[in-house]
DRENNU-651898 format. One record per residue: chain; residue in three letters; x, y, z of N, C-alpha, C in turn. Coordinates in steps of 0.05 Angstrom, whole numbers, plus 5000, padded with zeros to 4 digits. Layout:
N
<guza zafi="A" setor="ALA" n_east="X" n_north="Y" n_up="Z" ca_east="X" ca_north="Y" ca_up="Z" c_east="X" c_north="Y" c_up="Z"/>
...
***
This chain:
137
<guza zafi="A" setor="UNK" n_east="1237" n_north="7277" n_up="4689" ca_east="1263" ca_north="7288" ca_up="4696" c_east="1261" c_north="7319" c_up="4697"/>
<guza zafi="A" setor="UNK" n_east="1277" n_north="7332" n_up="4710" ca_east="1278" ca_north="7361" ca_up="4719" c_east="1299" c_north="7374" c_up="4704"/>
<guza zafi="A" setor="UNK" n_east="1299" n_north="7378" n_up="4676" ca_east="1325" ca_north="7394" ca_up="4658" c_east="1342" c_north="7409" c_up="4685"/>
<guza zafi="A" setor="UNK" n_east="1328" n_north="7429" n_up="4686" ca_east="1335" ca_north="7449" ca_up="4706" c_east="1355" c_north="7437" c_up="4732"/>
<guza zafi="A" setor="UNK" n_east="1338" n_north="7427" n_up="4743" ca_east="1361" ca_north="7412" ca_up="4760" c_east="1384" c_north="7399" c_up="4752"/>
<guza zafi="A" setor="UNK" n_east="1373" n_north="7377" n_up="4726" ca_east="1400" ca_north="7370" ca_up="4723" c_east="1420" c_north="7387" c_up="4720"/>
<guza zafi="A" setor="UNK" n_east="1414" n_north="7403" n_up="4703" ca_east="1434" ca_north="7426" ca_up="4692" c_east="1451" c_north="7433" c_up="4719"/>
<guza zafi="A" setor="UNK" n_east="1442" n_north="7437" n_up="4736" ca_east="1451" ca_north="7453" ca_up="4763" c_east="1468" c_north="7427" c_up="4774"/>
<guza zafi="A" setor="UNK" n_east="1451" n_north="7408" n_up="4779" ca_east="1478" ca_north="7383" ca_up="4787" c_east="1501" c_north="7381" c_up="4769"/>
<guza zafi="A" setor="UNK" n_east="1498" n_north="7385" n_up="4746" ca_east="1521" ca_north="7369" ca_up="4727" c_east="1549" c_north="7399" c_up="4735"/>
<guza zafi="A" setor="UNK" n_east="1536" n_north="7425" n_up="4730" ca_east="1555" ca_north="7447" ca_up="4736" c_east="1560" c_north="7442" c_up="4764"/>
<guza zafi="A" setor="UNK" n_east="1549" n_north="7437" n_up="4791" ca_east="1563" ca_north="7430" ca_up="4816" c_east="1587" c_north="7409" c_up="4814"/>
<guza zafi="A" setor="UNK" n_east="1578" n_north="7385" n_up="4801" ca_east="1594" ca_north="7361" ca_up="4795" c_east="1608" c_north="7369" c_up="4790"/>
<guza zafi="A" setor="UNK" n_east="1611" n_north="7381" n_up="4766" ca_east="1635" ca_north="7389" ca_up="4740" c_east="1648" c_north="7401" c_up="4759"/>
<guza zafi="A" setor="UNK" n_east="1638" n_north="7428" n_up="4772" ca_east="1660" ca_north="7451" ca_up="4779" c_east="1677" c_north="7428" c_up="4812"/>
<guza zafi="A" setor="UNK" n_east="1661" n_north="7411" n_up="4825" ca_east="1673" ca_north="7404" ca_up="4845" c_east="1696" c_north="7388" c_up="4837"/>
<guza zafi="A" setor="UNK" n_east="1692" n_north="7369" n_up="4812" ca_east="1710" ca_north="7346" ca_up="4797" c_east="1739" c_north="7357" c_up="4788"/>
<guza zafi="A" setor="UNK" n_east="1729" n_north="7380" n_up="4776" ca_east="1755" ca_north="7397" ca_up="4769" c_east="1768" c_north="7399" c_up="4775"/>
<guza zafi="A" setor="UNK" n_east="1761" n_north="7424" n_up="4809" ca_east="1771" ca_north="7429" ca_up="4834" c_east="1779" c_north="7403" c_up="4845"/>
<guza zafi="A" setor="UNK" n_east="1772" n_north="7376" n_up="4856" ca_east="1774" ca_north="7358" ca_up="4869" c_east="1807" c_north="7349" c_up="4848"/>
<guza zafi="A" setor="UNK" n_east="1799" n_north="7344" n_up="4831" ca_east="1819" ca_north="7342" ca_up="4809" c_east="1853" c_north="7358" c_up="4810"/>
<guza zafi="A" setor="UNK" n_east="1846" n_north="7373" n_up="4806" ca_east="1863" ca_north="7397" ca_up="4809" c_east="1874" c_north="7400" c_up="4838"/>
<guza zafi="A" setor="UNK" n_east="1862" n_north="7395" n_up="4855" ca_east="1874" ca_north="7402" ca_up="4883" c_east="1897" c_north="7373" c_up="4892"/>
<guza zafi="A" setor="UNK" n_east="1884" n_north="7356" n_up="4880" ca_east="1894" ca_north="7322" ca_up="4887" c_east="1913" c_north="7310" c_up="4868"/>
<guza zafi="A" setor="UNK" n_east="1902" n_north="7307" n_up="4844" ca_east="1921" ca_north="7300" ca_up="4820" c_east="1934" c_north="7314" c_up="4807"/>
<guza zafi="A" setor="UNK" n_east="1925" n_north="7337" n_up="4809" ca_east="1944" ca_north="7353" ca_up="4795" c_east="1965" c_north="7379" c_up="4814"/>
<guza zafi="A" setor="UNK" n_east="1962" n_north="7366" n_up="4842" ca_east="1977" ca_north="7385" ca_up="4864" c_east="1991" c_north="7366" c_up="4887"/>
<guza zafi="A" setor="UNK" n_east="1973" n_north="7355" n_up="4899" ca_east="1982" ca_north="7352" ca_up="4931" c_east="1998" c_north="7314" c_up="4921"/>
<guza zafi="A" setor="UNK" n_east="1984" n_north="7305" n_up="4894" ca_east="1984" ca_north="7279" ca_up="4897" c_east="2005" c_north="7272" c_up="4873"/>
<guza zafi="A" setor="UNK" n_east="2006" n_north="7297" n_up="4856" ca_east="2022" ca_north="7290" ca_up="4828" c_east="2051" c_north="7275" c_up="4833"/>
<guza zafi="A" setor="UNK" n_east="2056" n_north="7277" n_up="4857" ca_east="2082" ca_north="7251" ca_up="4855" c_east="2069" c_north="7220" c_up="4838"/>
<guza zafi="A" setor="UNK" n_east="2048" n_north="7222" n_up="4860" ca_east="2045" ca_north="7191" ca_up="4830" c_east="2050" c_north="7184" c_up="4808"/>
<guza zafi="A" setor="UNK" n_east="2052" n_north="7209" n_up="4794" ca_east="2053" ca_north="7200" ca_up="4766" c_east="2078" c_north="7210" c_up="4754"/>
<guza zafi="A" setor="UNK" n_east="2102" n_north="7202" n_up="4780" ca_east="2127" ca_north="7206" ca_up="4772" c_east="2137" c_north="7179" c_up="4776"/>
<guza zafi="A" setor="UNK" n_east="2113" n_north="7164" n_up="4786" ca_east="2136" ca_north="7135" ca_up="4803" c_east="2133" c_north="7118" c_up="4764"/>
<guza zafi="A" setor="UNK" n_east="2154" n_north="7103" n_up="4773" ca_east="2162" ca_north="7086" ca_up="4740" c_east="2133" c_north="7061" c_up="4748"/>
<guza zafi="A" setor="UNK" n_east="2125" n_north="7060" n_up="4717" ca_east="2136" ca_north="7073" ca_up="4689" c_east="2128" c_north="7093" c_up="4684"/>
<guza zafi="A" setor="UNK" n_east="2142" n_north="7116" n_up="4678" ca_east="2119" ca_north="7138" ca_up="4668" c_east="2126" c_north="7135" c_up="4635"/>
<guza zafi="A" setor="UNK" n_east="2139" n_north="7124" n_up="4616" ca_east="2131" ca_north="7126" ca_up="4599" c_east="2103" c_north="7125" c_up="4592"/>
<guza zafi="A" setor="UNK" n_east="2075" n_north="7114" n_up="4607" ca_east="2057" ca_north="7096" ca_up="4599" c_east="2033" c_north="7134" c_up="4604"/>
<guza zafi="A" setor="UNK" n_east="2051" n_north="7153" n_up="4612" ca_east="2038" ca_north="7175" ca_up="4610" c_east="2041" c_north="7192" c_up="4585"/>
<guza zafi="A" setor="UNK" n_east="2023" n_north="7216" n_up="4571" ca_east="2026" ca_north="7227" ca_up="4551" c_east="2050" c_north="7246" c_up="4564"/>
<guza zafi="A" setor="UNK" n_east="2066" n_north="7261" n_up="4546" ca_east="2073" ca_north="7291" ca_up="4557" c_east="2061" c_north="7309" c_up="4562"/>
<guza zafi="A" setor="UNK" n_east="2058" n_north="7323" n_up="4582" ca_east="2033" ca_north="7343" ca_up="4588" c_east="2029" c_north="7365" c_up="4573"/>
<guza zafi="A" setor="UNK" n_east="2050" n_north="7372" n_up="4548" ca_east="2049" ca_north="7381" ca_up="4524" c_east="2031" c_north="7374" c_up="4501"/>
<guza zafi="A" setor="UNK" n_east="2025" n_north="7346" n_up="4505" ca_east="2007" ca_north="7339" ca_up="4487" c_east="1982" c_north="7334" c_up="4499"/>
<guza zafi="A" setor="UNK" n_east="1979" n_north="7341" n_up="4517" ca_east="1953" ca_north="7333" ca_up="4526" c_east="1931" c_north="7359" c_up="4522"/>
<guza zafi="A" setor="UNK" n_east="1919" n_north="7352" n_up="4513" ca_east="1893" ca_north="7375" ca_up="4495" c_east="1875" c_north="7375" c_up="4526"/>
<guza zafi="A" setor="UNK" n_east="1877" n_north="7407" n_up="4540" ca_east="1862" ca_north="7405" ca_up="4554" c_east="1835" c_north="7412" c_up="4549"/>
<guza zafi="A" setor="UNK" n_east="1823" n_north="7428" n_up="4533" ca_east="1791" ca_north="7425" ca_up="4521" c_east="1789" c_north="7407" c_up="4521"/>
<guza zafi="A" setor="UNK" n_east="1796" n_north="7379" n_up="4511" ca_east="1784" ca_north="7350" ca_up="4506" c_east="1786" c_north="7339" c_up="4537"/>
<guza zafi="A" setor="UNK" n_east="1803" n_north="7338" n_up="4543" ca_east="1805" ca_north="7334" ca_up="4578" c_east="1781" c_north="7348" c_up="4585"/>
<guza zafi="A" setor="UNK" n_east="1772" n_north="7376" n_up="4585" ca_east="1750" ca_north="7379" ca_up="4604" c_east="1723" c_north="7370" c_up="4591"/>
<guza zafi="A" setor="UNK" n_east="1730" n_north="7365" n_up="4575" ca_east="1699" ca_north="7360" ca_up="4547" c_east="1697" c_north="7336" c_up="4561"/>
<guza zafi="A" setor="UNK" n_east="1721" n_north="7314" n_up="4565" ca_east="1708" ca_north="7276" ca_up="4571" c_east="1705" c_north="7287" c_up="4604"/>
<guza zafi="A" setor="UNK" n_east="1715" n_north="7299" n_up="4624" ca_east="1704" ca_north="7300" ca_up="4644" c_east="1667" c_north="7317" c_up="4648"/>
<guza zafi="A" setor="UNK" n_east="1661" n_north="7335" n_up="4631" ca_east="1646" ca_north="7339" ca_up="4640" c_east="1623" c_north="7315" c_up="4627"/>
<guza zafi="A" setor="UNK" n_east="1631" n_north="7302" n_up="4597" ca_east="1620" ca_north="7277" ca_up="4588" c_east="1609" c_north="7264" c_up="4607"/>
<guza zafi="A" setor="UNK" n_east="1626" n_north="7258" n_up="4631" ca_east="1629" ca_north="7226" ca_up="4651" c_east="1615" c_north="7241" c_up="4670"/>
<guza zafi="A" setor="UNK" n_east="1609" n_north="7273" n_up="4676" ca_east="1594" ca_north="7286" ca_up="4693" c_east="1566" c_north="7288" c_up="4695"/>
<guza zafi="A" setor="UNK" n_east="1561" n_north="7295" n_up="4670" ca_east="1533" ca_north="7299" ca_up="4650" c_east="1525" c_north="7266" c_up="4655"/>
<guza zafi="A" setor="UNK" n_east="1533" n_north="7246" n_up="4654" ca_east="1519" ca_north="7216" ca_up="4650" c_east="1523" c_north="7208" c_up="4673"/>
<guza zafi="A" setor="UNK" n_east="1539" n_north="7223" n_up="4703" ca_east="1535" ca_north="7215" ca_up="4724" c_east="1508" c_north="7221" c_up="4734"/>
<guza zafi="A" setor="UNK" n_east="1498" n_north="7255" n_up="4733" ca_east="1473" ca_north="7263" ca_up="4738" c_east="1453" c_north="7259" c_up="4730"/>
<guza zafi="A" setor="UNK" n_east="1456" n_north="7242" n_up="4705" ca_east="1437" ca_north="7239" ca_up="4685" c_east="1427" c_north="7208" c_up="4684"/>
<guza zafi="A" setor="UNK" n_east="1446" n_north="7186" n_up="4694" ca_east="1433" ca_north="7158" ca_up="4711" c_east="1418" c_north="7170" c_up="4737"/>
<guza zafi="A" setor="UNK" n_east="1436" n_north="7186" n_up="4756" ca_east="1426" ca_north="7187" ca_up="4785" c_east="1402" c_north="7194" c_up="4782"/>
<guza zafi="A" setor="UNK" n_east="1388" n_north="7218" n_up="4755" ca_east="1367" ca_north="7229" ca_up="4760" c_east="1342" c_north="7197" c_up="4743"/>
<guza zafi="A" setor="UNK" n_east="1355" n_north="7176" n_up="4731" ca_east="1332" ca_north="7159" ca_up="4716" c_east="1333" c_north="7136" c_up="4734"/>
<guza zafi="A" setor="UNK" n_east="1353" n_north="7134" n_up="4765" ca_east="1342" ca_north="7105" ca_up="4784" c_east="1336" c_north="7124" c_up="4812"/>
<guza zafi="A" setor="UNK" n_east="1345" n_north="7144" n_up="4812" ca_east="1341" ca_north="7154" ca_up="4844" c_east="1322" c_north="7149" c_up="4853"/>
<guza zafi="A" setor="UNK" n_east="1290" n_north="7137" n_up="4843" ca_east="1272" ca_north="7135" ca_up="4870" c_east="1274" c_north="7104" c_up="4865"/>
<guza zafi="A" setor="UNK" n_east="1288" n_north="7089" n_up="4849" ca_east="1297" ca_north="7059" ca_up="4864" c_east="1322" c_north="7048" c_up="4879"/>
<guza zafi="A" setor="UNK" n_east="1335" n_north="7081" n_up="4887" ca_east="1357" ca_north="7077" ca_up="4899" c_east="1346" c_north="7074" c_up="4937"/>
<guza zafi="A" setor="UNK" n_east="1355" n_north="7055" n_up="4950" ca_east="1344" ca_north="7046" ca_up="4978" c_east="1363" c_north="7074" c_up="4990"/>
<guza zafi="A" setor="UNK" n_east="1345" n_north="7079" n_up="5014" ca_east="1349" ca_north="7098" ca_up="5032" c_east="1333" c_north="7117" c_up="5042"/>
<guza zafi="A" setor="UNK" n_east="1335" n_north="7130" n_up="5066" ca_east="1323" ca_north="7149" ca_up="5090" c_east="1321" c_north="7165" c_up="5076"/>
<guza zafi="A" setor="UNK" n_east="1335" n_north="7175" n_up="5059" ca_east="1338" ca_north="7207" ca_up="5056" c_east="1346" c_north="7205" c_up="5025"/>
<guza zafi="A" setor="UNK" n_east="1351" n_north="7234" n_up="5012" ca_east="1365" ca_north="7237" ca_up="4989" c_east="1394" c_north="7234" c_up="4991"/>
<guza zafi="A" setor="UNK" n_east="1410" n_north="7241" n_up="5017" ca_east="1434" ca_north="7245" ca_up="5018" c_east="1445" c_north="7215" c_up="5026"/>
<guza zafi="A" setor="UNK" n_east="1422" n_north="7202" n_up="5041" ca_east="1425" ca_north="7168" ca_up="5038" c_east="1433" c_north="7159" c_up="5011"/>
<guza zafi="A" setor="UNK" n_east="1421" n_north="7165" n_up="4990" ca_east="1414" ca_north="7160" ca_up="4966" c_east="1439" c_north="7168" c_up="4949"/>
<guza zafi="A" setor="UNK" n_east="1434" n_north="7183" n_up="4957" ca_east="1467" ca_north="7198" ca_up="4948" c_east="1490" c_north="7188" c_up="4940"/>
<guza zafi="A" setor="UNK" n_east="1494" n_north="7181" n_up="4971" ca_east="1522" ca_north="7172" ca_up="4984" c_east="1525" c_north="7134" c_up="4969"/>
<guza zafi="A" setor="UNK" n_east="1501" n_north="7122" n_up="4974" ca_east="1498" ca_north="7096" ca_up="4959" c_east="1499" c_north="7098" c_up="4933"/>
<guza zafi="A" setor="UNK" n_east="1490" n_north="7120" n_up="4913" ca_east="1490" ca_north="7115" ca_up="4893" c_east="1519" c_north="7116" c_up="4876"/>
<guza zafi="A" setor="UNK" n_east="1540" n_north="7140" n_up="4904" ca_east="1560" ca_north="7143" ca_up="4889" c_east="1578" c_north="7120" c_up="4893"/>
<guza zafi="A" setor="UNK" n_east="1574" n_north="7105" n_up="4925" ca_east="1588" ca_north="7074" ca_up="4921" c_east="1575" c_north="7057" c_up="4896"/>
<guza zafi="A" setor="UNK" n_east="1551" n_north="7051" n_up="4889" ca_east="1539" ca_north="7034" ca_up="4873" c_east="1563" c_north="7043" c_up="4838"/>
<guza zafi="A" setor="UNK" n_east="1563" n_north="7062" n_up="4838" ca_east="1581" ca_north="7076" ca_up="4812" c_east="1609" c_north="7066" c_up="4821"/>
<guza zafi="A" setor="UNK" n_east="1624" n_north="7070" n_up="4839" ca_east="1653" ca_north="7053" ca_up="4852" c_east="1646" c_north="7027" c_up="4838"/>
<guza zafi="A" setor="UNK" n_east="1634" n_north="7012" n_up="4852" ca_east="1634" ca_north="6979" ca_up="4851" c_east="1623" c_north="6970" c_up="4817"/>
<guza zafi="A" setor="UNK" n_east="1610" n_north="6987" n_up="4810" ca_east="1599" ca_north="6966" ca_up="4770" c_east="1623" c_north="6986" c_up="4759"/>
<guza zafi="A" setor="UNK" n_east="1638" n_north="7008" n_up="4769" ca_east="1654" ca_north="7018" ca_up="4741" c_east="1678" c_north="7029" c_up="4754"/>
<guza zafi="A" setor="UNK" n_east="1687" n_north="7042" n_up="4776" ca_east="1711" ca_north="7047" ca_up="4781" c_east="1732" c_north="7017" c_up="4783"/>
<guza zafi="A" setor="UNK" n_east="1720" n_north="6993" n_up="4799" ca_east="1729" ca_north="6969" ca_up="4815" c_east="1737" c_north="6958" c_up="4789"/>
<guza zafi="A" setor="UNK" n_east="1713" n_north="6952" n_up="4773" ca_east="1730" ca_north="6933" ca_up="4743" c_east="1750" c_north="6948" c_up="4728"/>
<guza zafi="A" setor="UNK" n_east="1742" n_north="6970" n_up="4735" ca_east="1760" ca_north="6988" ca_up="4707" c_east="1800" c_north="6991" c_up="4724"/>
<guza zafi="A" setor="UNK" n_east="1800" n_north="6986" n_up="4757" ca_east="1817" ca_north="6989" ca_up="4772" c_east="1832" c_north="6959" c_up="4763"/>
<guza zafi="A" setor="UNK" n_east="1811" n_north="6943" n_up="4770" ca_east="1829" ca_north="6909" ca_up="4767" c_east="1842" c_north="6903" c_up="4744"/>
<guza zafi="A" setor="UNK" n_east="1828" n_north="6917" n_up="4728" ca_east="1832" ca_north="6906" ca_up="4687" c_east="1862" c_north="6928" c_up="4683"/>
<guza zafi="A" setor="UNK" n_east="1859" n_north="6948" n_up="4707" ca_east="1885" ca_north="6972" ca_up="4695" c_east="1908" c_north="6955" c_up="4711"/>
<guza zafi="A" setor="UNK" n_east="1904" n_north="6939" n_up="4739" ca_east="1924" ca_north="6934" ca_up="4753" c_east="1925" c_north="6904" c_up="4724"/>
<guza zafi="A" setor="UNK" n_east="1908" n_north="6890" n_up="4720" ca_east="1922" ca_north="6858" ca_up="4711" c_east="1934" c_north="6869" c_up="4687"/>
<guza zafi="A" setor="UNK" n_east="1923" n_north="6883" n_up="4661" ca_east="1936" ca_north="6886" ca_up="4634" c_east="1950" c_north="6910" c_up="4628"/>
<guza zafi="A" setor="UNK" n_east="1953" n_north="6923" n_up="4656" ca_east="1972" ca_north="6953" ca_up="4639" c_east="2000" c_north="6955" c_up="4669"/>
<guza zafi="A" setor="UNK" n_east="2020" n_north="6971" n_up="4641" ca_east="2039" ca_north="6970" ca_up="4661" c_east="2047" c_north="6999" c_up="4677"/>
<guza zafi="A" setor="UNK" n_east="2022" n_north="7001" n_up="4697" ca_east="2024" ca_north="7022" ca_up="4709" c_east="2029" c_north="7025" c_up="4743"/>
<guza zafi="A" setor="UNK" n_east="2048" n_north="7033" n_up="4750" ca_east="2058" ca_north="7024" ca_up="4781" c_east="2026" c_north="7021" c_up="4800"/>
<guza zafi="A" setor="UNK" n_east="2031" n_north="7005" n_up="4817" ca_east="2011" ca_north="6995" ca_up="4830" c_east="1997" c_north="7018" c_up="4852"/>
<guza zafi="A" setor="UNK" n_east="2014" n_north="7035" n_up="4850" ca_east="2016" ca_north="7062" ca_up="4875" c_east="1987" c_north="7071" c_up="4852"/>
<guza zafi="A" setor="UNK" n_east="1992" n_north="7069" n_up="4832" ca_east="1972" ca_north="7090" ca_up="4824" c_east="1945" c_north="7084" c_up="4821"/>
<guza zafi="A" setor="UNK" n_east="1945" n_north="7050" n_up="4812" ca_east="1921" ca_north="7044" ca_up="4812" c_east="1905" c_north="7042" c_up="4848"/>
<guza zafi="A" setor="UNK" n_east="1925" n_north="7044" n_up="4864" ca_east="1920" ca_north="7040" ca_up="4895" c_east="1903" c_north="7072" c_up="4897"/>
<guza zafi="A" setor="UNK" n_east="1917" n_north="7087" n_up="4893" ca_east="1915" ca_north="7120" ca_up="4886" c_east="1889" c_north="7132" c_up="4882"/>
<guza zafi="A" setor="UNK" n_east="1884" n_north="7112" n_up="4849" ca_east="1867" ca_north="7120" ca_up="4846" c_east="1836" c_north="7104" c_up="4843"/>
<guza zafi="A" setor="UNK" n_east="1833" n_north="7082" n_up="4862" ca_east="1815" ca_north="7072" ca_up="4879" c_east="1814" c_north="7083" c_up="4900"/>
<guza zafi="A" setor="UNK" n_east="1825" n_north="7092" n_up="4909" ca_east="1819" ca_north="7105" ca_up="4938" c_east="1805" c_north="7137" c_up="4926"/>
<guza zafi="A" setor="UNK" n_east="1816" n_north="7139" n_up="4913" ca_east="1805" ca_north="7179" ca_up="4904" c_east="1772" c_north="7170" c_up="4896"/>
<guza zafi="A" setor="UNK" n_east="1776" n_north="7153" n_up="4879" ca_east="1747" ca_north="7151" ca_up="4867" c_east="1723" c_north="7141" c_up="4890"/>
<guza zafi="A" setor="UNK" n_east="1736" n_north="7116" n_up="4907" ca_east="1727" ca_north="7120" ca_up="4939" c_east="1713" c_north="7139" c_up="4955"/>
<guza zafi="A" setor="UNK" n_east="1731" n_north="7160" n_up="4948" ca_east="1728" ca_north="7182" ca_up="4963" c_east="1705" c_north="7204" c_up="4943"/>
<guza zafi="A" setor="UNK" n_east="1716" n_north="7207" n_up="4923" ca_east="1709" ca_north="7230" ca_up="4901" c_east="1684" c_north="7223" c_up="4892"/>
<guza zafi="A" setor="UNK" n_east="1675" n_north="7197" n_up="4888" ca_east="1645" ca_north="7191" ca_up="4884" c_east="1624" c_north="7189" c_up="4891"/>
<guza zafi="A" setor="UNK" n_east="1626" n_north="7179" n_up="4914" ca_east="1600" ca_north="7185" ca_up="4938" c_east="1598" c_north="7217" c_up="4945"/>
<guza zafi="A" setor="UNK" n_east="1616" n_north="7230" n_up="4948" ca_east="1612" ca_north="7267" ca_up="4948" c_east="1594" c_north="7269" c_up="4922"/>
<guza zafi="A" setor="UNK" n_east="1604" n_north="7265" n_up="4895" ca_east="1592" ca_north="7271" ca_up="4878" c_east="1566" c_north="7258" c_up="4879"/>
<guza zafi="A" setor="UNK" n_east="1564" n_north="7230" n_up="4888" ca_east="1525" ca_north="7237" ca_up="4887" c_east="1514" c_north="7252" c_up="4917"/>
<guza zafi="A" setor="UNK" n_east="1527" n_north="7254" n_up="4936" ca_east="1516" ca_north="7271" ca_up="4954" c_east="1512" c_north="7293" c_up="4940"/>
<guza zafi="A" setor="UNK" n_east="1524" n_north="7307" n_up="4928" ca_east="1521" ca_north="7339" ca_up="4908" c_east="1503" c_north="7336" c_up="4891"/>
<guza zafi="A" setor="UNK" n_east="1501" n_north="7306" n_up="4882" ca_east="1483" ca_north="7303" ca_up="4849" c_east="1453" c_north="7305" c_up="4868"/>
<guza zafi="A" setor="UNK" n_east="1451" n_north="7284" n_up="4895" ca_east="1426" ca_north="7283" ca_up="4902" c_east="1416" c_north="7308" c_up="4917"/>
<guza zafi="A" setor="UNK" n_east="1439" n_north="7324" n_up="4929" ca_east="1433" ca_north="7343" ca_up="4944" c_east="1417" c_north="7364" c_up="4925"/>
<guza zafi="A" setor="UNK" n_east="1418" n_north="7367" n_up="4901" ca_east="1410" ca_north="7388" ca_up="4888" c_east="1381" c_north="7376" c_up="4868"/>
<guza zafi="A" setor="UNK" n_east="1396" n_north="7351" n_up="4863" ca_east="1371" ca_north="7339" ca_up="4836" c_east="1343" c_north="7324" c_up="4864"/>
<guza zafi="A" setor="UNK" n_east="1348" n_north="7318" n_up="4882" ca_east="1336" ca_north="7314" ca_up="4914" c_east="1312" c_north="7285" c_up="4885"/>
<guza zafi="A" setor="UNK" n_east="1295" n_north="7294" n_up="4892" ca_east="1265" ca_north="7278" ca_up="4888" c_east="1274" c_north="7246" c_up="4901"/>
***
């Protein structure tokens, strides 16, 4: 494994997740998390944002940090092939169950879990295009 690189992927990740974050959920898209119930949200008063960025860059650090221990058994042309599959392969074993288990046992309007399968859709395959574009091998 390449410290070095990783290091450099996980700070691309991080700073794009943030940003991707911040521009979507916490701007253009935050009606979502007005539709009922919002009891099932904290008050944004209590929400400790050091710990918020500590578990995101957590989930960042162990994104770059699988991609860099299967990437040469990930199938594809290229790295950015590789990439882009690895960040669907991350959708389908952990965004998809973790979406179904939030829509069957929690009571959270359906807009959001719709919301936010589609972001992670979107938001994760970029993120291994970025993870592979930089960590490459």
């Amino acid at each position: 494994m390449n410290i070095k690189k990783m290091i450099l992927a996980i700070i691309a990740v991080a700073v794009f997740n943030f940003i991707a974050g911040m521009v979507t959920c916490g701007g253009a898209f935050s009606w979502v998390y007005k539709l009922e119930p919002t009891n099932v949200w904290r008050p944004m008063e209590s929400v400790s944002f050091p710990l918020m960025i500590a578990g995101m860059l957590l989930v960042d650090i162990v994104f770059v940090w699988v991609y860099a221990l299967i990437n040469k058994g990930i199938p594809g042309a290229n790295r950015f092939a590789k990439g882009l599959l690895y960040g669907l392969l991350v959708v389908l074993v952990g965004l998809l169950p973790g979406m179904i288990s939030t829509y069957t046992y929690m009571t959270v309007a359906t807009t959001v879990v719709v919301y936010w399968t589609i972001w992670g859709l979107i938001v994760s395959p970029l993120k291994g295009l970025i993870t592979a574009a930089i960590y490459g091998e």
